[in-house]
Structures are given as C-alpha cells and as structure tokens.
C-alpha positions in Angstrom: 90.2 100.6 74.0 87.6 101.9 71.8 84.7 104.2 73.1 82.3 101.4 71.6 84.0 98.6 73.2 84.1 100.3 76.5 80.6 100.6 76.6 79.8 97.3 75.7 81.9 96.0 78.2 79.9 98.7 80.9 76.4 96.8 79.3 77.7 94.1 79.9 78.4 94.7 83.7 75.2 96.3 84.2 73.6 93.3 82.9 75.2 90.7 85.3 74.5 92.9 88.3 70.8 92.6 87.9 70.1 96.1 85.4 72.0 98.4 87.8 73.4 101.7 86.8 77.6 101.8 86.5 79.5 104.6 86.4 83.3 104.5 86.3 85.3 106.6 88.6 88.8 105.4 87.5 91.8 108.0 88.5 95.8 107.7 87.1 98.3 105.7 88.9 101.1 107.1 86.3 104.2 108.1 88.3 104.3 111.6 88.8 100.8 112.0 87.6 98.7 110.5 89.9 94.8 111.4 90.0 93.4 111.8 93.4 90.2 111.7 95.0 89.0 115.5 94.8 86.1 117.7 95.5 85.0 118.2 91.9 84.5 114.8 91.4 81.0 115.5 93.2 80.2 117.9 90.3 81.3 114.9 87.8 78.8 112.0 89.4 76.1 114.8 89.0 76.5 115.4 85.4 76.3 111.9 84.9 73.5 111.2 87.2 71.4 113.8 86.7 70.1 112.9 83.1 67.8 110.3 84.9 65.9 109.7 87.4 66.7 107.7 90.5 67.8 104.1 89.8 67.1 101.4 91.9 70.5 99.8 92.2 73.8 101.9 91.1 77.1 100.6 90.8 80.4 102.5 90.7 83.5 100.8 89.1 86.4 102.3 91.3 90.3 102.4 90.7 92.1 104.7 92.9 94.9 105.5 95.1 93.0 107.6 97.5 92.6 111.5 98.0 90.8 113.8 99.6 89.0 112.3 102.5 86.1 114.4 103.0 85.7 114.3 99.3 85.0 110.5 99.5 82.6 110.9 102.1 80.8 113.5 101.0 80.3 111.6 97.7 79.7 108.5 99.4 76.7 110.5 101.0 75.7 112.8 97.7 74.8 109.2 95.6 72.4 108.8 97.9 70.0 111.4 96.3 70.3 109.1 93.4 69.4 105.7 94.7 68.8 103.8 97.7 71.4 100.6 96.8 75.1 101.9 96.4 77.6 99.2 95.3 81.4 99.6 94.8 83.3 97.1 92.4 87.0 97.0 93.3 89.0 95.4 90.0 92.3 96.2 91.7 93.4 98.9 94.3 90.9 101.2 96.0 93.1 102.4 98.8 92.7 105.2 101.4 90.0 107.8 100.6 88.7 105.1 98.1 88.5 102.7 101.0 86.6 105.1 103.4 84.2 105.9 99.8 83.6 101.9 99.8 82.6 101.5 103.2 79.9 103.9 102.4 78.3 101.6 100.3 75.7 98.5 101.0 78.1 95.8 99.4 81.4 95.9 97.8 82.4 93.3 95.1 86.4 92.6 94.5 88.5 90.4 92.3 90.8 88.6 93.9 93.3 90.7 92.7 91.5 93.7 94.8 93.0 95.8 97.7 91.4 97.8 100.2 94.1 99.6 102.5 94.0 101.4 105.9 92.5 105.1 105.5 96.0 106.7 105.6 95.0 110.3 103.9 98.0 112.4 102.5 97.9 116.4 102.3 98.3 118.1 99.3 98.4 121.8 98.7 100.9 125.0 98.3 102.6 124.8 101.6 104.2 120.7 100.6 107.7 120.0 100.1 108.6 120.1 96.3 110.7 118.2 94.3 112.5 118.2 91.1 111.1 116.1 88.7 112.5 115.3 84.9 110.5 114.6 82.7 112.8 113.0 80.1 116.0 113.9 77.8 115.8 117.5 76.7 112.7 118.5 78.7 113.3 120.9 81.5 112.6 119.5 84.9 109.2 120.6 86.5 108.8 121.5 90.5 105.9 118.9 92.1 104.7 119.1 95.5 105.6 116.3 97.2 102.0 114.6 99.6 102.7 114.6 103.3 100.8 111.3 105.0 99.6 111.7 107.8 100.2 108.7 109.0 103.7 109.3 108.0 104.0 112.4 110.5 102.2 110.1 113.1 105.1 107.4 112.7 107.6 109.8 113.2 106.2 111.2 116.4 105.7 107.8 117.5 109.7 107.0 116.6 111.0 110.0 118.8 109.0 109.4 121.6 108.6 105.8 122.1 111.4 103.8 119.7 113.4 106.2 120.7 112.7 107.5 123.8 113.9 111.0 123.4 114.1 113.6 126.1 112.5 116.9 125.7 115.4 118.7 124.3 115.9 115.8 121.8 112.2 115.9 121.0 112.5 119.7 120.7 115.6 119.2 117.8 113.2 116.6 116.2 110.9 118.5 116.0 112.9 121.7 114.8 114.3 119.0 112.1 110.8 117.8 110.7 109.6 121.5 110.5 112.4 122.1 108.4 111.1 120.0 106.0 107.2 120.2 106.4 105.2 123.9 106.9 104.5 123.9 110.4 100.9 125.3 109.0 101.1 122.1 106.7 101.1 119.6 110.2 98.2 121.3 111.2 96.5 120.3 108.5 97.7 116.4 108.9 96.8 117.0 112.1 93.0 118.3 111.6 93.0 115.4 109.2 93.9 112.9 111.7 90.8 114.0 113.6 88.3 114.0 110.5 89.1 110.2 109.9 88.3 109.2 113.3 84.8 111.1 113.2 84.2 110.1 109.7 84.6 106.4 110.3 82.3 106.9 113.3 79.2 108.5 111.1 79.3 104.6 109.0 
C-alpha cells in the first residue's frame, strides 16, 4: 500500500474517532522474523509525539505478538505525558506484552476478528537456545535464538511435580535435563519475569 493511501486511510480513522491523534505501532509476524515489543520503541512514540503539543484524545493502532514486558508498561505510562485519553485499536492479535500495553489504556476498541491473550512473556537474549534456520535453496542457514516462555518453564515445573508426581531424585534429573537445554542464568530471568507480571498487573 502506498504511503498516500496509508495516510488517508490513518485520516480517515482519526476522523471517526472524534479528531484523535493515531499512531501505528504495527510489529512483523513473518516466521523467523518476528518484531517484538522492545525498549526503543519508547524513543519511536517520542519522535512522533514530540512535534506537537498534547492532544486531547490519542489513539494507537496495535498489531503485535507481544515482547518485552516492562517495555509495554513503561510505554503504556510514557503516552501519558502526551495526553490524558489513551485508546488502543486491536484489528487482529495484540497478545502478551501487547495485552498488558492495552490494559493501560482508558478503552480498547477490537474487530471481531481481534485477540487479546493471557500475558505469557518470553525471554529473549544471548544465553537462549539456538536453532538452525534455512533460509531457502542455496542460502547458508543462519543460527537464531530460540524465546524461552515463561509460562512454558512454569508448565514444566508444574508437569514434574504435580502430573507427575516425581520424587526428589526424579525432580533432581528433571531438572538436570531442562538445564541442559535452557542457561540456568536464563531461568532466572523467566523467573524474575514471572514476578514483574504479577506486580505489573497490580500497578493497573
């Protein structure tokens, strides 16, 4: 779609949702190159918003498949310099760190084709597993970290001890066996993130 068309369509928006300001915040769902939710998207919103002064209503237009947790919040809080009325339109999926962004905001307006999900965060850093991955005929394959969820690490915990009823030395070989696989440093993080969500979703 053309730049021009884009923007009329973005006029348009505005328009039916009383003169409010829209920005688009729309990241890639593409298979092995997916666009999170990340810190410098604060930066981003600022260059945009800065060029004038604080609206009355603003809208953002949101497509994502979540992110960095604290990132969301602390952008949900930073538009708040900018106006006093924070909406979220959801066209399709807002999941995760988009969903805890979105509860942020004084209304959220979906299609019916919309999804929120449950925050279920991932870590993404050095210390993940990586993976080959080819990126067609004749182009060599590329190393990509693979996300750890940390409701993932959660489940698996939950599987040994309660599905399964380990005892401690079976607990002690599960664990062994998913530390073979994730950083131990790495399910730190997941579980420091754990924690966040619960305090975040208290501050709302």
């Amino acid at each position: 779609m053309a730049v021009q068309e884009r923007k009329a369509l973005i006029e348009e928006i505005e328009a039916k949702r009383g003169n409010a300001r829209l920005i688009c915040c729309l990241t890639s769902d593409r298979e092995n190159a997916q666009g999170h939710f990340a810190k410098d998207f604060l930066f981003r919103f600022f260059q945009h918003l800065r060029i004038a002064d604080k609206v009355e209503k603003l809208d953002i237009f949101l497509f994502t498949l979540g992110g960095d947790t604290l990132a969301a919040y602390a952008l949900s809080r930073f538009l708040r310099q900018f106006s006093d009325k924070i909406g979220v339109l959801v066209p399709h999926m807002c999941l995760s760190a988009g969903t805890l962004f979105a509860l942020g905001a004084d209304e959220i307006v979906m299609t019916r084709l919309a999804t929120l999900s449950a925050i279920d965060p991932s870590i993404l850093g050095q210390l993940n597993p990586m993976v080959e991955v080819a990126s067609g005929p004749g182009v060599p394959s590329q190393r990509v970290p693979v996300p750890v969820g940390v409701e993932s690490v959660a489940g698996f915990k939950k599987l040994a001890c309660d599905e399964w009823r380990l005892d401690e030395e079976g607990k002690a070989l599960a664990f062994r066996l998913l530390t073979e696989k994730v950083n131990p440093l790495l399910l730190g993080d997941v579980q420091r993130s754990k924690e966040q969500i619960v305090r975040l979703r208290l501050t709302y």
